[in-house]
Each structure stands twice: as structure tokens, then as C-alpha cells.
C-alpha positions as CSV (number, residue, x, y, z in Angstrom):
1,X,-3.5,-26.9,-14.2
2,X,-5.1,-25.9,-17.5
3,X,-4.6,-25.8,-21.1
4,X,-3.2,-22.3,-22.4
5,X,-5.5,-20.0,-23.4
6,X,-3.8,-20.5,-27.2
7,X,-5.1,-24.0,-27.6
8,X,-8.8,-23.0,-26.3
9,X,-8.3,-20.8,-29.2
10,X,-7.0,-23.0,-31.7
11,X,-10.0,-25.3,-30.6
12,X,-12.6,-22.6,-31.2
13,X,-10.8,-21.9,-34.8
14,X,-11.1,-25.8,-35.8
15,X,-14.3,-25.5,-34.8
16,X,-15.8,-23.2,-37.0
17,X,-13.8,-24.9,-39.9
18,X,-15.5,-27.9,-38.9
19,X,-18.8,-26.6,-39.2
20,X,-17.8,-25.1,-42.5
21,X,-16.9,-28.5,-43.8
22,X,-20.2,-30.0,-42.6
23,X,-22.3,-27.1,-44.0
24,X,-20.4,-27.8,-47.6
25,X,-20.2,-31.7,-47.4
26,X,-24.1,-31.5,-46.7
27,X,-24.9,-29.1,-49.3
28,X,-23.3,-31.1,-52.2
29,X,-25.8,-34.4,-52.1
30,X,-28.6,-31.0,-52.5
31,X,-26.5,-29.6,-55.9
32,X,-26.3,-33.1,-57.3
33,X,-30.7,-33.1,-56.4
34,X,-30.7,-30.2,-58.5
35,X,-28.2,-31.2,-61.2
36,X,-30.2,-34.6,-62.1
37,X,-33.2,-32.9,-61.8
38,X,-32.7,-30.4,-64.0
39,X,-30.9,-33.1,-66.2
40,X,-33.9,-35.3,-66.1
41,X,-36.1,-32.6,-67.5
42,X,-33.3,-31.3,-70.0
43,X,-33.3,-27.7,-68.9
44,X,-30.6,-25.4,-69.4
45,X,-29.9,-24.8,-66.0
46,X,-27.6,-28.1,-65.9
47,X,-24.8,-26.5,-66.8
48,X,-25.0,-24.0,-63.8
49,X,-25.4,-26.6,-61.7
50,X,-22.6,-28.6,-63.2
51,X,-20.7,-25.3,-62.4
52,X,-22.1,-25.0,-58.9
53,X,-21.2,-28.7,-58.1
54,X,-17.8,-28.4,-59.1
55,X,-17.7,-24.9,-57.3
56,X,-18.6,-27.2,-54.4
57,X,-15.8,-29.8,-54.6
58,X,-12.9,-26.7,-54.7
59,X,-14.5,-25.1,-51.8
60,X,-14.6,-28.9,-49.7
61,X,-11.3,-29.3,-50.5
62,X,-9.8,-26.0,-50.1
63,X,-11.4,-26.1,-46.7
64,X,-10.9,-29.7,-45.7
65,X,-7.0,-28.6,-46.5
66,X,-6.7,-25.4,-43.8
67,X,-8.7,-27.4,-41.4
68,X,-5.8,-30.5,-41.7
69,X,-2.6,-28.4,-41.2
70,X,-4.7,-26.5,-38.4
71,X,-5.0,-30.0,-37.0
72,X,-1.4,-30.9,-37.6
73,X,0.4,-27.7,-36.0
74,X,-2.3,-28.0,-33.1
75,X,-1.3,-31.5,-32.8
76,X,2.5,-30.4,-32.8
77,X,2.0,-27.5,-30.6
78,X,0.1,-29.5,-27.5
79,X,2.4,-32.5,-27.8
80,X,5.5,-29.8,-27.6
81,X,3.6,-27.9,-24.7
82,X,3.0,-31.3,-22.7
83,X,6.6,-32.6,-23.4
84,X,7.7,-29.0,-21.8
85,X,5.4,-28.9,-18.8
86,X,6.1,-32.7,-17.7
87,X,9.8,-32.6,-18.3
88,X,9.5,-29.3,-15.7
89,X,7.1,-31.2,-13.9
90,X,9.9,-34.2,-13.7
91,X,12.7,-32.0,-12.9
92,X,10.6,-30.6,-9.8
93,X,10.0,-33.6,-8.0
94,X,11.8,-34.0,-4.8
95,X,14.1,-37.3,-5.0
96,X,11.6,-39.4,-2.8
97,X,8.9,-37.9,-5.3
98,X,11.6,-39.1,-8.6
99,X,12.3,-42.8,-6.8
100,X,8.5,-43.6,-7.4
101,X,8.9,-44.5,-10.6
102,X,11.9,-46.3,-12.9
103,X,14.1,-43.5,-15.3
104,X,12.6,-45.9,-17.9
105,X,9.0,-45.4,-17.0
106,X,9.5,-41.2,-17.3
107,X,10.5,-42.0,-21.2
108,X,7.9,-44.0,-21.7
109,X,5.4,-41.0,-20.3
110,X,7.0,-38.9,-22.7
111,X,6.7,-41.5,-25.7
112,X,4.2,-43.3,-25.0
113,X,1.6,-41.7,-22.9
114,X,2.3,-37.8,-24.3
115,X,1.3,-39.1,-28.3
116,X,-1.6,-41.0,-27.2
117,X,-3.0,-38.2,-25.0
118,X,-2.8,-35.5,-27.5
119,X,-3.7,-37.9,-30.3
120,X,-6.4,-39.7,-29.0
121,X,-8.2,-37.2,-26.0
122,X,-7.5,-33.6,-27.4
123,X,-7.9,-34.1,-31.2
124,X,-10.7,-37.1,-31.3
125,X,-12.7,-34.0,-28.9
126,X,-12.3,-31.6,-32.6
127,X,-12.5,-34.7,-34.7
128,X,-16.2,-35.6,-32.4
129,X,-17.2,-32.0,-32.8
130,X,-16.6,-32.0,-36.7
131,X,-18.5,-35.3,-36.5
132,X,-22.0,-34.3,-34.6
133,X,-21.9,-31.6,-36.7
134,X,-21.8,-33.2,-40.0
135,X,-24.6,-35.6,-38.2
136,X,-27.0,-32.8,-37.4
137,X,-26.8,-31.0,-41.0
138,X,-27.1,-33.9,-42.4
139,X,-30.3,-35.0,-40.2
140,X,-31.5,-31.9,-40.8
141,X,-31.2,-31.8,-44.5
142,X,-33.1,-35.4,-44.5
143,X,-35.8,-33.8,-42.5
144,X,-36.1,-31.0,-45.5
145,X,-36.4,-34.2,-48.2
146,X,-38.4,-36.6,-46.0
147,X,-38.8,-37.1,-42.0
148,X,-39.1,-40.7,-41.4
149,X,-35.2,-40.7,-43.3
150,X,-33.8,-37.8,-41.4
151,X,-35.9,-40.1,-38.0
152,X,-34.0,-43.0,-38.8
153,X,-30.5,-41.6,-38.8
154,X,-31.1,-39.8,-35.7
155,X,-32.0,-43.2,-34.4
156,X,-29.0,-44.7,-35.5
157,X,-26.7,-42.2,-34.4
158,X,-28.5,-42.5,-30.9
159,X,-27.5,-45.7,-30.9
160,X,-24.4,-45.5,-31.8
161,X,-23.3,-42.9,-29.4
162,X,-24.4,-45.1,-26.5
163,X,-22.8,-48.2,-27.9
164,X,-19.1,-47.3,-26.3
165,X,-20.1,-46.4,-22.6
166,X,-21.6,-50.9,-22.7
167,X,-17.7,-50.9,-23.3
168,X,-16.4,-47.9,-21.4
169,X,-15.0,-50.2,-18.0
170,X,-13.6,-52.8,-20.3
171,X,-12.0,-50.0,-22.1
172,X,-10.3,-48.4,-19.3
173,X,-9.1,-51.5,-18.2
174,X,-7.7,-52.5,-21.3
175,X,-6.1,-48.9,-21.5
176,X,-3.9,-49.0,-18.5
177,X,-2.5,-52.3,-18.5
178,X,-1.6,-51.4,-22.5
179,X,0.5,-48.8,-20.7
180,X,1.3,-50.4,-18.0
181,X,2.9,-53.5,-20.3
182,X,4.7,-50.8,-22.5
183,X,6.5,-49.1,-19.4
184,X,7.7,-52.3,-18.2
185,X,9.0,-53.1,-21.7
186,X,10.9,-50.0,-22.2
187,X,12.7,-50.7,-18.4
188,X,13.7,-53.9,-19.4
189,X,14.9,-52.9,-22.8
190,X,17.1,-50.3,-21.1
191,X,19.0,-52.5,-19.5
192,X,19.8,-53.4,-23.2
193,X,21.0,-49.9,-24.6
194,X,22.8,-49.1,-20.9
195,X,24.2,-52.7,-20.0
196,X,25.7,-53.2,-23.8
197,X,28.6,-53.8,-22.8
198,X,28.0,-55.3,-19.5
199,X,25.8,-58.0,-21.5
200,X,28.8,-58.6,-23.9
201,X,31.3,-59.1,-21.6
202,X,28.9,-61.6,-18.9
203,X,27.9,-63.0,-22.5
204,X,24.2,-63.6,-21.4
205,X,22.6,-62.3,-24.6
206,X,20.5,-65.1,-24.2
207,X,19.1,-64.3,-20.8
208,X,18.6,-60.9,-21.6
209,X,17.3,-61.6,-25.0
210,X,14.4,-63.6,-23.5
211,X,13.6,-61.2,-20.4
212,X,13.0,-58.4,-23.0
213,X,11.2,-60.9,-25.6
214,X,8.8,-61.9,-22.6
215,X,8.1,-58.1,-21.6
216,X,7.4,-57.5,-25.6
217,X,5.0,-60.5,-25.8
218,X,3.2,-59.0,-22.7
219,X,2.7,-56.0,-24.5
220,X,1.6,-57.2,-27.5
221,X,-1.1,-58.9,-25.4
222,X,-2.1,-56.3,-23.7
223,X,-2.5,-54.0,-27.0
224,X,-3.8,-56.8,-28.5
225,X,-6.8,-57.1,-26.0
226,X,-7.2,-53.1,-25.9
227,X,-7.6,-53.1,-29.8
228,X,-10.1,-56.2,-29.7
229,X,-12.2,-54.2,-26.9
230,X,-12.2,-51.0,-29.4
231,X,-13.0,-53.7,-32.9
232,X,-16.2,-55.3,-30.9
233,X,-17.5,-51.8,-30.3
234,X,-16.9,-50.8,-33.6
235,X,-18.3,-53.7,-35.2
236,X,-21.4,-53.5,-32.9
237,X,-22.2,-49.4,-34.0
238,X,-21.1,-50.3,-37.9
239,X,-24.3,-53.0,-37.6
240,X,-26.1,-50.1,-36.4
241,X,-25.0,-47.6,-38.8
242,X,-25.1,-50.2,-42.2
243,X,-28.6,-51.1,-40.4
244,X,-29.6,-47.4,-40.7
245,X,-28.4,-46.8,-44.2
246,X,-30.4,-49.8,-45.5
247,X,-33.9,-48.9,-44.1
248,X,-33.2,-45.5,-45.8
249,X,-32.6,-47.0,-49.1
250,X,-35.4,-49.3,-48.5
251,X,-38.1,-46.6,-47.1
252,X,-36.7,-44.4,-49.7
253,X,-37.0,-46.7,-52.8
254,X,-40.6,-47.2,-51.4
255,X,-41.5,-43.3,-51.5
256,X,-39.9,-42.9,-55.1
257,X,-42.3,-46.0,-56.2
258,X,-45.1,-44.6,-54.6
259,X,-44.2,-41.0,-56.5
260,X,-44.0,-39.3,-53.4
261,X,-40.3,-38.6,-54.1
262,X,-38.4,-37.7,-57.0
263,X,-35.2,-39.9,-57.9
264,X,-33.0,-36.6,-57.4
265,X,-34.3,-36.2,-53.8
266,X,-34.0,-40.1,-53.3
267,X,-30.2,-39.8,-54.5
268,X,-29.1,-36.7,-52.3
269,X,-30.8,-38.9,-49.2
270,X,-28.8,-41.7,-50.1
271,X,-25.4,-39.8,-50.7
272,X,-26.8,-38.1,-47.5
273,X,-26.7,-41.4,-45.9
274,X,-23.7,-42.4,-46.9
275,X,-21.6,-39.5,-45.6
276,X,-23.3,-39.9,-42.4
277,X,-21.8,-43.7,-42.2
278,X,-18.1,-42.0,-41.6
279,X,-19.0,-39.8,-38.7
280,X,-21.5,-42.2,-37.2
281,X,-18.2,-44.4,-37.2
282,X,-15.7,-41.8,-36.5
283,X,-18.2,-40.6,-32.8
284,X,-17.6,-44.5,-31.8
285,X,-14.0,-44.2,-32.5
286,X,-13.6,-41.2,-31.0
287,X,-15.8,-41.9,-28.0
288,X,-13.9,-45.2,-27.3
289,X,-10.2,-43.2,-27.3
290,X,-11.6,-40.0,-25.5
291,X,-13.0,-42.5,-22.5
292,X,-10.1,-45.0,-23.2
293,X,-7.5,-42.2,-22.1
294,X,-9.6,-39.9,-19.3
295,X,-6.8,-41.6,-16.9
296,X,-3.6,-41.3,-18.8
297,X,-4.8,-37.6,-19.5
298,X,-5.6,-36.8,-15.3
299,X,-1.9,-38.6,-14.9
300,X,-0.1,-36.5,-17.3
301,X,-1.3,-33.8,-15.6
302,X,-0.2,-34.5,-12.0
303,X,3.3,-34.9,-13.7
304,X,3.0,-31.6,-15.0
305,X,1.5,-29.8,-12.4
306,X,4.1,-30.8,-9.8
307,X,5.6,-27.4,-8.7
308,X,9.0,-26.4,-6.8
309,X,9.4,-26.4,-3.1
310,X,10.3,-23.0,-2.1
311,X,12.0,-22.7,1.5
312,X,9.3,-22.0,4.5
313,X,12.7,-20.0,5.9
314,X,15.6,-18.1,4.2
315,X,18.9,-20.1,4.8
316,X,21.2,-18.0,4.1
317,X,25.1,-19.0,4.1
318,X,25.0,-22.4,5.1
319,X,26.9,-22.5,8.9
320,X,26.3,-26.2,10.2
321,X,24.5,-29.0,9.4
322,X,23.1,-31.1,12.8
323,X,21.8,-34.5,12.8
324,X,20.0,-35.2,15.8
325,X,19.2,-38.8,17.0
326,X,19.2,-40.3,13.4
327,X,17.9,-43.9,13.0
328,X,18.1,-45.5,9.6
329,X,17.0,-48.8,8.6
330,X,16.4,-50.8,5.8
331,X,14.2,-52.9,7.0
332,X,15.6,-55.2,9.4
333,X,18.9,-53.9,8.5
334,X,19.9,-50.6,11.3
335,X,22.8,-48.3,9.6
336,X,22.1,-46.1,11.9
337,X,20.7,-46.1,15.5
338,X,20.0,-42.6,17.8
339,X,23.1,-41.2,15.6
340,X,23.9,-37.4,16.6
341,X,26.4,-35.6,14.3
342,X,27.7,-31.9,14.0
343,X,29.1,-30.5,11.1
344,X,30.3,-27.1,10.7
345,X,31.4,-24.3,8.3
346,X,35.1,-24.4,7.0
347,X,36.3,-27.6,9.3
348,X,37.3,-31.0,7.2
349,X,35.8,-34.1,8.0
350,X,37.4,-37.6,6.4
351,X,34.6,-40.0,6.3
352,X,36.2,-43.9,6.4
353,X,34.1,-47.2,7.1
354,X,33.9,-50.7,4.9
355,X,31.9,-51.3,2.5
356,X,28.0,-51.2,3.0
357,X,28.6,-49.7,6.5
358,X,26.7,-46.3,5.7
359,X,28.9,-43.5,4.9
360,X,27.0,-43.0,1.7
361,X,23.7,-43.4,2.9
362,X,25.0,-40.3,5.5
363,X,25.3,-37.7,2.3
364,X,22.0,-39.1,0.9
365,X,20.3,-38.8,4.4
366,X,22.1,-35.0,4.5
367,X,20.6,-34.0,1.2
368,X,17.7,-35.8,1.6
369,X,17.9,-37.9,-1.7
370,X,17.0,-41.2,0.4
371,X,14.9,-44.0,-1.5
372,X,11.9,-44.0,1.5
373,X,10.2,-46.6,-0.3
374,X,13.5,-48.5,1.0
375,X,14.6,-46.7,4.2
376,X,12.7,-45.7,7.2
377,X,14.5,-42.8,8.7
378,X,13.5,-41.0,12.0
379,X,14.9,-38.4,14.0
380,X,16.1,-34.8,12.7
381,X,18.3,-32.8,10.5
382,X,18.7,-29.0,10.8
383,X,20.5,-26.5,8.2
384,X,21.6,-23.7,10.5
385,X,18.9,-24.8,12.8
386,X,16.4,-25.2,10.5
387,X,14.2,-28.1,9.8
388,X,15.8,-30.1,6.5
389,X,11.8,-30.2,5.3
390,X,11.5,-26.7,5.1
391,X,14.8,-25.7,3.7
392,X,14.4,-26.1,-0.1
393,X,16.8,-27.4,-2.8
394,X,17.4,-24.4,-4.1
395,X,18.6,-22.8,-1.0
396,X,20.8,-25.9,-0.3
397,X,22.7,-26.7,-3.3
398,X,23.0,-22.5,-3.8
399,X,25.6,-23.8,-0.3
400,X,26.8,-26.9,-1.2
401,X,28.0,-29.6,-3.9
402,X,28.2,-32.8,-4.3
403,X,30.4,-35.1,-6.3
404,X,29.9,-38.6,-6.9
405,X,32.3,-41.3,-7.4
406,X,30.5,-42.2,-10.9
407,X,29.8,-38.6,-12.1
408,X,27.1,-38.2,-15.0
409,X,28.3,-36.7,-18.0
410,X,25.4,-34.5,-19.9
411,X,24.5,-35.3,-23.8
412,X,27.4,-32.2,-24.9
413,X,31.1,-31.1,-25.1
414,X,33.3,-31.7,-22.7
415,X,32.8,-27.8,-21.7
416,X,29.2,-28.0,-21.3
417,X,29.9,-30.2,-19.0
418,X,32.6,-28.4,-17.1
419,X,30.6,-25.2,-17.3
420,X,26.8,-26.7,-16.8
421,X,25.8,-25.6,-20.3
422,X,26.3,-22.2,-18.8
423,X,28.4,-18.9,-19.4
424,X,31.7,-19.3,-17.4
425,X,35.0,-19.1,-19.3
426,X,36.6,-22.4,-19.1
427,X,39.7,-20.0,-19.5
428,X,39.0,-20.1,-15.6
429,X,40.2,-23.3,-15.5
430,X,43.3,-22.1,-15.5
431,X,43.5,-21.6,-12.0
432,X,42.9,-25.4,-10.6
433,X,46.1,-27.0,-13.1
434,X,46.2,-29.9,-10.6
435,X,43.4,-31.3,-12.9
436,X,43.8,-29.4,-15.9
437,X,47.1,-30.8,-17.6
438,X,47.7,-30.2,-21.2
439,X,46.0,-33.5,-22.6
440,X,43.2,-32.5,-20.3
441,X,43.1,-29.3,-22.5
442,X,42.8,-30.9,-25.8
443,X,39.8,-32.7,-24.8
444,X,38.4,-29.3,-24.0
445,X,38.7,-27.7,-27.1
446,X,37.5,-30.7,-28.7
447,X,34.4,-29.6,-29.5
448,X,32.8,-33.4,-30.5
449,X,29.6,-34.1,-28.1
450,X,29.9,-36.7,-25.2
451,X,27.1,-38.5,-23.6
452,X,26.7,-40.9,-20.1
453,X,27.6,-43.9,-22.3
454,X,30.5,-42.0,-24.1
455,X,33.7,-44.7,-24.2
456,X,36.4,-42.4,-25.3
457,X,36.4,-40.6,-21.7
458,X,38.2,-42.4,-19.4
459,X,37.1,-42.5,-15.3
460,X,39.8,-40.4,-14.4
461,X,38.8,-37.8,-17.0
462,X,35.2,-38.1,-15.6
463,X,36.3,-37.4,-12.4
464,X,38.3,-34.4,-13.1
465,X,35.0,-32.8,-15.3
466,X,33.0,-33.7,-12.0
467,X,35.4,-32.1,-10.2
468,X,35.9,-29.0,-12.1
469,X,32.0,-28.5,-12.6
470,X,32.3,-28.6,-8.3
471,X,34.6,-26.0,-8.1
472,X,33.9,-23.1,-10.8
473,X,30.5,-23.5,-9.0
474,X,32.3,-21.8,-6.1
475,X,30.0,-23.5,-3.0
476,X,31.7,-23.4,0.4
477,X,30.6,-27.0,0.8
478,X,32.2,-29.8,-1.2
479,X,31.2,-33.2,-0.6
480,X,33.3,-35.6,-1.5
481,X,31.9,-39.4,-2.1
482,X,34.6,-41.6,-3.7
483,X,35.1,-38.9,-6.2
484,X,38.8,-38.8,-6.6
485,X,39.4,-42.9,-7.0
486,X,40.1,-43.1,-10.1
487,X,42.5,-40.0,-10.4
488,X,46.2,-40.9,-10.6
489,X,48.3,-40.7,-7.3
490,X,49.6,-37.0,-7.9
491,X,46.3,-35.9,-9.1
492,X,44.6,-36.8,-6.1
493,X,47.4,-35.7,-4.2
494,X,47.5,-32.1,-5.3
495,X,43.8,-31.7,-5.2
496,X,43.1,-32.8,-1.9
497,X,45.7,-30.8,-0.6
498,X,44.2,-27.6,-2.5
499,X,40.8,-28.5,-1.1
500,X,42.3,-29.3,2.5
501,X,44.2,-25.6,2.3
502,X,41.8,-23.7,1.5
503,X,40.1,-21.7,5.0
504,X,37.5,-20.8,3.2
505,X,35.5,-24.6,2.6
506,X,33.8,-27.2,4.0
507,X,35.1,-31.1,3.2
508,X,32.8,-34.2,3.8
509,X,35.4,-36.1,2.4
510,X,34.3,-40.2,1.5
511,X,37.3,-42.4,1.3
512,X,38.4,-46.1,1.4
513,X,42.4,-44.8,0.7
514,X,43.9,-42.7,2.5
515,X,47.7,-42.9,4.1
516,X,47.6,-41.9,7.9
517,X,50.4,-38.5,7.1
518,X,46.7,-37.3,4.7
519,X,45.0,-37.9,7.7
520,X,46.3,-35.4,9.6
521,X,45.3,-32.5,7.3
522,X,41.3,-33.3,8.7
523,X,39.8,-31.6,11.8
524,X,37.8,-35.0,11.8
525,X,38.1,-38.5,11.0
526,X,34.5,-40.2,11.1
527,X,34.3,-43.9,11.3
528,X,30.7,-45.1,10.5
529,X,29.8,-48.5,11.4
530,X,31.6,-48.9,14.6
């Protein structure tokens, strides 16, 4: 994956108002030659050169101004274009491919390792360029007054360019455990924001407090030692670079007592000096967080360039799903052993089994959203005879949909969430009233914005927008995993039977409750764990 061909662009256009800049920051020490020249001799050219200086101080700063909010809506731009591409990157991962990493570690890639790439790879590359190029007008100007000057500050810019790659391994090292340390301190501060409540009621502030104070010491640790890597290398090329301006003043004091230069020339070399201090300094700053982040950049990048599986084979209308000698451990734990199962289009299964004994694991083994880090799973599972690895997501979930017993609810209305931030007229709704009773409808129309941590919705209220959002997606699959528990009795009543009626759908029903007269409306009662 590359940049877009805009940002090459915006590259090139800082570039040339870089080299602006370091043709009119180099050229002012030469007006002020001029100026105390002239002044020295009390010509009356001083006054157009009093003119020209302060010609040359609107033109630095008019330019210095375009190249900054250049800089700033580059800097905007790239972070918005990275944020974009991992988020899609993120969103197609497969579930084994999403279970690598904690949900807290993905913000922290977009807060933390996003900023730092754009801020510290992509702009300190302009910020070097604007850098040597200040550096070699400068040199070059010193050449122009005196070559053993303009010798010197090449020397010392030498020097200091080399100075970060002594510290380049120690740098890297530093680098990744200060993002490393961060990740783990935004997991554990999670728990924090999305156990509130949990915490409160448990009361082990305490506990909790200390596990997050401990992962924020960490950090500051580890950013402490990353930032003490970067100060010795800094410290080590400022020597160089104070080193440098000294034997200028020195040699040139020397040449100005010996009348082979005039004090005007001896000034510009030392103002010359001078403004090469900052980008002398600014190449071993921006050397150190260009090497520092090579990593983080090649990571962001196989987040974003992570692409969506498209099906090896067309599935069509989903007929049957087959698992064929299925064994499922966790570890030393078997759930399943040689387990062969049929299902097929339009029938009604009623999944039943105690806790822990699997029937769960079955949908995530179906859909493939098993945690393999966890699980070892052999054996096969075909979609209409196809191999579940070559069928993609797309082509699955066009078939089938699955609600959970603890739905998520989307940062959004209430209707966003029924209609999946889509176009469908909740007016629709209309036509499943088992769930939509008028109380049901006022939270509709309430147009206030609920989140995953909302309060004011009640389970049963999440259940029946997880339930809604199932059926106005109009799949002939419905899988069913605890997700009517926490509806009231005639609720669950009604719906079921409207799901169990209909000729036209597929029910993996999930359930601990059931009355044996329900029973008899399924084609199938599976018992896992016997």
C-alpha cells in the first residue's frame, strides 16, 4: 500500500517552500554584510539596504506563514487518510484476524500510534528536507565569505547527522515498548470507563485504582527512557554544533585581526552560523523520530492494507449448512469430539444444553468467529457444499443473522439502530407489533442518541432493537442465541411463534427456557453436551 498521489504532491509543494525559506533566511546575514558595510563607510546606499533588509523580513515571514498552514492541513489530511484506511483495514479483518489484539489496543493504534506516525515520520521527512537545505545554502554562502568557515560547518553537520544511527537500536527499542506500555494502559483503563458500574457496585475502586496506577507508572517509564535515549543524542550533536559555531567565531575573529576580512563579512558568517545551529539540531531530532518510528509506520500499514475476503465460489441462497466430524477443544477441555451435524433451509432447530456445555461455541464455530488462539478446531464445515474457508462474509451474512443475547447498541438513535444507520422506514415496523407496543414507539421517535453504555434502555428494549434490526434485514436464517431472555413472557411468546410460523425461515434457536407444549413447534431439539 502507498501514500495517495495528493500527499506526494503536497510533499513536493512544501518542498519548494522550503527551499524558498532557506534561500531568504540565507540571504538576510548577506543584506545585513552590506548594510554595515555601507554604514561603516557612511554611504548613501544604507538606506536601500535598510529598505532591502526589511523587504527581506516580510518576504521570511510571509513565506514561513504559507509553508506552516501547508504543514498543518498536510498534517490534518494524512492523520484523516490513515484514521480512514486502518479503521477499513480493522473492519476487514476476519474474527480470528480481530481476536489478535484487545478492542483497547485498536484505540490506542488510532490515538496513539496514528499522531506519532504522521507527526514524527512524515512531517520530520519535510521538516529534514527544509533542514539540509538551509544547511547547504548556508555552507555555501560561507564558502563565498571564507572556506575554512563554510569547511567547518560541513564538518559539523557531518557529524551530527551520524550522531543518531550510534543511538538508532537503543531508539527502536525504546520506541516500541513506549507503545507497547501505552496500549496496555489504555486496556486496563477500559475496564474503568466500561466496568463503572461494575466497580461501584463490587466497590473495589481500590484494586482497580492500583492496577491502572501500575500500568501508568509503566508508561511513564517507558516514555521516560525513550525521551532520555532521544536527550543523550541531542546533547551529544548540540556539543558538536556549539563546538562548530565557536571555531567559526574563533577562526573568524582571527581573519578580521589579520584584515583579511571585513567586520560586515565576519557578522553575516556569524549570523550564518547561528541559523545553522537550529537545523543542525532540528536533522538530529528529526533523524532520531524518523528511525524511532520506521516500525510503528510498517505496522500501521499492515493494518491498513488488510483487504476483504471475497468468496473463491458464489453461494447463492444459503440451502444447508454441514458440519462434518467436528472436534473442538480448548485445550484439554473437548466440547466437541468427531461431531457431525445437518442443518437445513426452512426447518427449526431448538438448541438446549447447560451451561458451558457448547451450544454457543456451535454458532461461533458455524460463522467462523472462533478465538483460535483459544480453540483448536478440526474437521469441516460446508455452506451448500462448500468449504466454510472459501465462502466469504459477505456471502454469508447476505443469508443469515445472528442475534446475541447481549445485543450492541451503536453510538445513535434508537432508529439507527433498528434500521443499521440505513434507509428503511421504521414505519415498517409496523408489521412485527409483537415487539413494537406503543411505549416501544415513543422511544423511537425519540430522537436523543444511545450508546453500548446507554442506562435508560432496559435489556428487554435491547432485545427487541436486536431483534427488529434481525428481521427488517429480511435473511432466511435467524439465529437465535439467548436473544429473547430478557423479553417479558407474552413478548417472547408471540415472537417465537411468528418466527416458528413462518415456512419461509430457518431457526437455530439457543435456549435454557422453554416449556415442553413450545417444543413441539421445532423440527429438532438438539441437546449438546450429552
Amino acid at each position: 500500500m502507498k501514500l495517495e498521489k495528493k500527499y506526494y504532491i503536497f510533499t513536493a509543494g512544501l518542498t519548494i517552500l522550503s527551499i524558498l525559506m532557506a534561500i531568504a533566511n540565507t540571504a538576510q546575514p548577506l543584506i545585513v554584510e552590506q548594510f554595515i558595510n555601507q554604514l561603516g563607510k557612511c554611504e548613501q546606499n544604507v538606506l536601500f539596504w535598510a529598505a532591502i533588509y526589511f523587504l527581506s523580513i516580510i518576504v521570511i515571514l510571509t513565506v514561513e506563514m504559507i509553508r506552516k498552514l501547508g504543514e498543518a492541513k498536510y498534517v490534518a489530511s494524512l492523520k484523516d487518510w490513515f484514521r480512514v484506511k486502518v479503521s477499513n483495514g480493522i473492519l476487514n479483518r476476519t474474527a480470528q484476524q480481530f481476536a489478535e489484539s484487545a478492542p483497547q489496543e485498536y484505540i490506542s493504534l488510532m490515538n496513539n500510534e496514528v499522531p506519532a506516525v504522521v507527526e514524527k515520520y512524515y512531517v520530520k521527512i519535510v521538516n529534514l528536507i527544509f533542514q539540509v537545505l538551509s544547511i547547504l545554502f548556508t555552507c555555501t554562502v560561507l564558502i563565498k565569505i571564507y572556506f575554512p568557515l563554510a569547511a567547518i560547518s560541513a564538518g559539523a553537520s557531518i557529524l551530527i547527522a551520524v550522531t543518531p544511527f550510534f543511538f538508532e537500536k537503543k531508539m527502536q527499542q525504546k520506541t516500541d515498548k513506549k507503545f507497547e506500555s501505552l496500549a496496555q494502559f489504555n486496556v486496563k483503563f477500559s475496564d474503568v470507563v466500561f466496568g463503572h458500574s461494575e466497580i461501584r457496585i463490587q466497590q473495589i475502586k481500590k484494586a482497580i485504582g492500583n492496577i491502572v496506577n501500575l500500568a501508568s507508572h509503566k508508561s511513564e517509564k517507558s516514555e521516560f527512557a525513550y525521551e532520555k535515549v532521544q536527550a543523550y543524542s541531542e546533547i551529544v550533536m548540540g556539543f558538536i554544533s556549539f563546538m562548530g559555531t565557536f571555531l567559526i567565531i574563533t577562526l573568524g575573529g582571527y581573519q578580521v585581526h589579520e584584515g583579511k576580512l571585513n567586520v560586515g563579512s565576519l557578522f553575516a558568517a556569524i549570523q550564518l552560523s547561528d541559523q545553522l545551529i537550529m537545523p543542525i539540531l532540528g536533522i538530529s531530532t528529526s533523524l532520531n523520530s524518523i528511525i524511532s518510528t520506521r516500525k510503528v509506520k510498517a505496522k500501521l500499514f499492515t493494518y491498513a492494507s488488510v483487504e476483504e475476503k471475497k468468496s473463491s465460489a458464489d453461494l447463492g441462497e444459503l440451502q444447508s449448512i454441514s458440519i462434518e466430524h467436528m472436534t473442538l477443544n480448548f485445550g484439554d477441555r473437548y466440547i466437541f469430539k468427531n461431531y457431525t451435524k445437518c442443518f437445513e433451509k426452512n426447518k427449526k432447530y431448538l438448541i438446549i444444553g447447560q451451561n458451558g456445555s457448547g451450544k454457543s461455541t456451535l454458532i461461533h464455530a458455524i460463522v467462523n468467529s472462533l478465538d483460535t488462539k483459544a480453540a483448536t478446531l478440526t474437521g469441516t464445515i460446508r455452506m451448500n457444499g462448500k468449504k466454510q474457508e472459501d465462502v466469504s462474509d459477505e456471502d454469508l451474512f447476505r443469508n443469515l443473522t445472528i442475534v446475541s443475547q447481549v445485543p450492541y447498541m451503536f453510538s445513535g438513535t434508537v432508529k439507527d439502530n433498528i434500521t443499521l444507520f440505513g434507509k428503511e422506514d421504521v414505519k415498517n415496523l409496523s408489521n412485527y407489533s409483537m415487539l413494537v407496543d406503543d411505549s416501544f414507539w415513543k422511544l423511537i421517535d425519540d430522537d436523543r442518541d444511545i450508546s453500548n453504555e446507554s442506562t435508560h434502555i432496559s435489556n428487554g428494549e435491547r432485545e427487541k432493537i436486536a431483534l427488529l434490526r434481525a428481521l427488517m434485514r429480511q435473511n432466511s436464517w435467524l439465529i437465535l442465541d439467548e436473544a429473547t431472555a430478557a423479553l417479558d413472557k407474552k413478548s417472547k411468546q408471540i415472537f417465537e411463534k411468528y418466527i416458528l410460523d413462518r415456512d419461509d425461515m430457518t431457526v437455530l434457536h439457543i435456549s435454557h427456557n422453554f416449556q415442553e407444549e413450545d417444543a413441539k413447534m421445532y423440527d429438532e431439539i438438539i441437546v449438546i453436551g450429552e
